[in-house]
C-alpha positions as CSV (number, residue, x, y, z in Angstrom):
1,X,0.0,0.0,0.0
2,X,1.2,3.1,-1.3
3,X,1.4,5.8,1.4
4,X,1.2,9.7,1.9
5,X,4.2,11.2,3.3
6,X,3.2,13.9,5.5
7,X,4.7,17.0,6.7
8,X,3.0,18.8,9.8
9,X,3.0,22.6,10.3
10,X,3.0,23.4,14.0
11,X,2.9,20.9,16.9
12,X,0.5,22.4,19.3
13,X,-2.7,21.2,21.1
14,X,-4.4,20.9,17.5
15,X,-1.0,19.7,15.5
16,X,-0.5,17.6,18.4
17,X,-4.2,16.2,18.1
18,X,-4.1,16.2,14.1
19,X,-0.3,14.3,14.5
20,X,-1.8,11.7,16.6
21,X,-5.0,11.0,14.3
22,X,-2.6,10.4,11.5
23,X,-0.4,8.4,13.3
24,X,-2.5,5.7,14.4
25,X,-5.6,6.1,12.8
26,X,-4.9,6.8,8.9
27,X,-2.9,3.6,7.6
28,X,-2.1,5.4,4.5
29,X,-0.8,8.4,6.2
30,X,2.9,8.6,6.8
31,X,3.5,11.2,9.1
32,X,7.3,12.1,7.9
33,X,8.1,15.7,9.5
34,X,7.4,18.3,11.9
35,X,8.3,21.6,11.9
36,X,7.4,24.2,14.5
37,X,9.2,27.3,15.6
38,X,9.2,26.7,19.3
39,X,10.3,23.2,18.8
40,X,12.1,21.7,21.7
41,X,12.7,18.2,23.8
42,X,9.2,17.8,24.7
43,X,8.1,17.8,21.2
44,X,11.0,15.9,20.0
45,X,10.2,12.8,22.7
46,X,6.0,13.3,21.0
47,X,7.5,13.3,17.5
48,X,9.6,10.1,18.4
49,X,6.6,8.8,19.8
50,X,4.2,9.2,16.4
51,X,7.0,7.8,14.8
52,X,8.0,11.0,13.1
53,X,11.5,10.9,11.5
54,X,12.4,14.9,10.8
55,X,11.8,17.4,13.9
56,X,12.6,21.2,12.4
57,X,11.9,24.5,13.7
58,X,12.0,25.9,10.2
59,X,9.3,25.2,8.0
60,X,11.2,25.9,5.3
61,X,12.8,22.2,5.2
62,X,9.4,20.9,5.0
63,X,8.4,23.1,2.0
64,X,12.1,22.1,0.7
65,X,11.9,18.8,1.0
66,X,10.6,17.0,-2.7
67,X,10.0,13.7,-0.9
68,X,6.7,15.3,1.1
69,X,3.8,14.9,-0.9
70,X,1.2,16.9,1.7
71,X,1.2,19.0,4.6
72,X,-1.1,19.7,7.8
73,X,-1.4,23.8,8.6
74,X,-1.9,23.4,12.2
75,X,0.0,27.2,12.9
76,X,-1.4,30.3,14.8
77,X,-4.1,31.7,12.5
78,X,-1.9,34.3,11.1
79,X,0.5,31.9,9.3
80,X,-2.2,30.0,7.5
81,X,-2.8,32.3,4.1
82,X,1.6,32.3,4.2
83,X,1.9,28.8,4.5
84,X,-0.7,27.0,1.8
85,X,1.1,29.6,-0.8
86,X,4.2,28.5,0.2
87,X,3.0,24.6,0.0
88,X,1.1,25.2,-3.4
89,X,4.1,27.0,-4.6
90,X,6.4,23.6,-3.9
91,X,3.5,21.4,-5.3
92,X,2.3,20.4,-1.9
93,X,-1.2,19.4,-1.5
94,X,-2.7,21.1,2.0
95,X,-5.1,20.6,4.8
96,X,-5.5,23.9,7.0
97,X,-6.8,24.4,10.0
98,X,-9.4,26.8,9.8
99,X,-9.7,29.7,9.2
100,X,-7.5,30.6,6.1
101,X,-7.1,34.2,7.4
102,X,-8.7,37.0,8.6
103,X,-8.6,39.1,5.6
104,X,-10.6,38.5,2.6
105,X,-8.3,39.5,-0.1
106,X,-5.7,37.2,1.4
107,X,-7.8,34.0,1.4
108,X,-8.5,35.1,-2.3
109,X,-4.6,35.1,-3.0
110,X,-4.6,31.7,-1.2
111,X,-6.9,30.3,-3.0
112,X,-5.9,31.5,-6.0
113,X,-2.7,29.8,-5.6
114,X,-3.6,26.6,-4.9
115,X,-6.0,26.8,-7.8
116,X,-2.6,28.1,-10.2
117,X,-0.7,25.0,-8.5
118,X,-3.6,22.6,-9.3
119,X,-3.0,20.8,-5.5
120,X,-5.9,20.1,-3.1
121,X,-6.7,21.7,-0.4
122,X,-9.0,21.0,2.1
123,X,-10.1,23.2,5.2
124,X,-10.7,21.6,8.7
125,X,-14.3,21.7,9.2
126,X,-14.1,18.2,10.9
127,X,-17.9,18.2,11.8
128,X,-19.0,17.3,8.5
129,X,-17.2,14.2,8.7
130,X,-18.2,12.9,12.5
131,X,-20.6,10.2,12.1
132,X,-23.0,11.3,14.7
133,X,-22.8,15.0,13.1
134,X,-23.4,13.6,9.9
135,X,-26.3,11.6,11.0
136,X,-28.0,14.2,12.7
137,X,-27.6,16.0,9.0
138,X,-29.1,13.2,7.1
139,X,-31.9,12.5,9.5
140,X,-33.1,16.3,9.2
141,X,-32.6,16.2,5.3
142,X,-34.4,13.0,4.8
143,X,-37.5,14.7,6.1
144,X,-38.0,12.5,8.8
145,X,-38.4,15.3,11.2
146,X,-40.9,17.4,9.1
147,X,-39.7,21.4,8.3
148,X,-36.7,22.5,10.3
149,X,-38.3,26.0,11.5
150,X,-35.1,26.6,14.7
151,X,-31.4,25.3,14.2
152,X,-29.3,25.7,17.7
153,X,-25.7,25.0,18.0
154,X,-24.1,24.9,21.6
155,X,-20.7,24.6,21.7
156,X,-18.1,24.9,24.6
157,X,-14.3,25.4,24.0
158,X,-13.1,22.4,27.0
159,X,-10.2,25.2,28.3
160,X,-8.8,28.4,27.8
161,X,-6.7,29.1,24.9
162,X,-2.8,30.5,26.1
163,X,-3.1,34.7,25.4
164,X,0.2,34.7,23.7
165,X,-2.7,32.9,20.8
166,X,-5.2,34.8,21.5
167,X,-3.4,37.8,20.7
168,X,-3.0,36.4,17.0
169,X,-5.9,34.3,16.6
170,X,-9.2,35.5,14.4
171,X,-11.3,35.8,17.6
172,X,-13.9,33.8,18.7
173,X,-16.2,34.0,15.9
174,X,-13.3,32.8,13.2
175,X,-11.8,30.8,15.1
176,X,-14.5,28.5,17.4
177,X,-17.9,29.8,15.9
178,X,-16.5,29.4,12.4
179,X,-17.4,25.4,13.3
180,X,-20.9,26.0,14.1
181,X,-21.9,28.6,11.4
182,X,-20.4,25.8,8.7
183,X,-23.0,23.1,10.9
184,X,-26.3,25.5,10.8
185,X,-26.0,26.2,7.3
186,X,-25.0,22.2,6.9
187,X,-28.0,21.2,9.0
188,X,-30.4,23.7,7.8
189,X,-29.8,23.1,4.1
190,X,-29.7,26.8,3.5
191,X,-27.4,29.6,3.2
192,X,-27.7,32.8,6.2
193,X,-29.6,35.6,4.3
194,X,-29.0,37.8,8.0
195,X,-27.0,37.7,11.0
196,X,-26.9,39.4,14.5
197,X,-23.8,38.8,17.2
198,X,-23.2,39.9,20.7
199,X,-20.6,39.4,22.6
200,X,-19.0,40.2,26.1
201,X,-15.3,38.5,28.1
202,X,-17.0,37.8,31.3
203,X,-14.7,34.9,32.1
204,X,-11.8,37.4,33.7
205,X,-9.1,35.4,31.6
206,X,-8.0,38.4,29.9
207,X,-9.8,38.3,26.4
208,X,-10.7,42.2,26.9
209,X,-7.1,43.2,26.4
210,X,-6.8,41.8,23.2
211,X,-10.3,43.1,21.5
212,X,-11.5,39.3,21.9
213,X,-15.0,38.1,23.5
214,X,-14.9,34.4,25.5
215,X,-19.2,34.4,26.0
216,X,-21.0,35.0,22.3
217,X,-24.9,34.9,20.9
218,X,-25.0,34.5,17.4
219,X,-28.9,35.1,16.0
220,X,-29.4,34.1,12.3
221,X,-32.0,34.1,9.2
222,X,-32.0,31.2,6.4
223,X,-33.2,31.8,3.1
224,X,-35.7,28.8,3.8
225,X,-37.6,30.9,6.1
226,X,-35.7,29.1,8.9
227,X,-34.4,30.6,12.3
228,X,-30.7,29.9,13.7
229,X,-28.9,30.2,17.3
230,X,-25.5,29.8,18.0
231,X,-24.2,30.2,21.6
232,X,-20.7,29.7,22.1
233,X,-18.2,30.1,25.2
């Protein structure tokens, strides 16, 4: 069996979690390299662990390297748009963690890239392809439950995120609700024709400082006449 050498972008609690999932759960996965700039001993003894051959803390040797035929963008937000460029440019197929970027225009030149390159990408909106996620989907679309008139999404983050991330993430809303508006419009079977957020840092962790929000209420309209909720913390 012929398999995919891997390189892996960033080796924290999500590289870390994609890493493991490709390690022992994807037999025609072969997670080759890792590459992250705060690389040290701890993630050298995980790496051995996965069975991981090449520990860098330039990504640059992963991009380099001809022998990697895909790569896993699990970076800080703001590397994301930089780094599927980069792995288009060396004729890299991608999976990114979500979101591409912040900035519209950039995930255009992103895109645009990968489209030049003619690799694949694909973005990490995992839910899609959970089974139980995937079978709530199909039991609504089959009809089964009549007209879906209300869609609510609850979702809880299970800790804090460190601040030195939070000061480069995309927020809350593009980087946890980003999940849950790609599962109303996936549920509902309809695009948002109208949207309404609020949000407040009540949890004292510090979000304030950094223009973030930890508590939000998103309020939406479908174009199937349906109603939406997100509530995310």
């Amino acid at each position: 069996m012929k398999k995919v050498r891997i390189g892996l972008l960033g080796a924290g609690r999500i590289g870390k979690l994609h890493g493991e999932n490709l390690a022992h759960a994807v037999p025609e996965a072969e997670l080759y390299a890792v590459a992250d700039p705060f690389m040290n001993d701890a993630t050298r003894s995980w790496a051995a662990d996965m069975g991981i051959e090449k520990c860098y803390d330039d990504p640059e040797k992963i991009f380099n390297d001809p022998s990697i035929e895909a790569v896993f963008i699990c970076s800080s937000t703001n590397t994301h748009a930089e780094f599927i460029m980069r792995a288009a440019k060396a004729g890299k197929h991608i999976f990114c963690e979500k979101p591409i970027d912040t900035d519209l225009a950039k995930i255009e030149e992103a895109l645009e890239a990968v489209k030049k390159a003619g690799v694949k990408l694909q973005v990490g909106f995992v839910r899609r392809f959970d089974h139980n996620h995937k079978m709530v989907r199909d039991t609504v679309a089959s009809g089964r439950l009549g007209k879906p008139n209300i869609v609510k999404v609850t979702s809880r983050d299970p800790d804090h995120q460190s601040m030195d991330y939070i000061k480069v993430s995309g927020g809350i809303f593009m980087d946890m609700t980003i999940h849950d508006f790609d599962m109303v419009r996936y549920l509902a079977g309809s695009e948002v024709t109208e949207v309404t957020a609020y949000g407040a840092a009540l949890s004292g962790a510090g979000y304030d400082q950094y223009d973030d929000v930890d508590t939000a209420i998103v309020m939406m309209k479908f174009e199937n006449g349906a109603l939406g909720v997100i509530d995310n913390s």
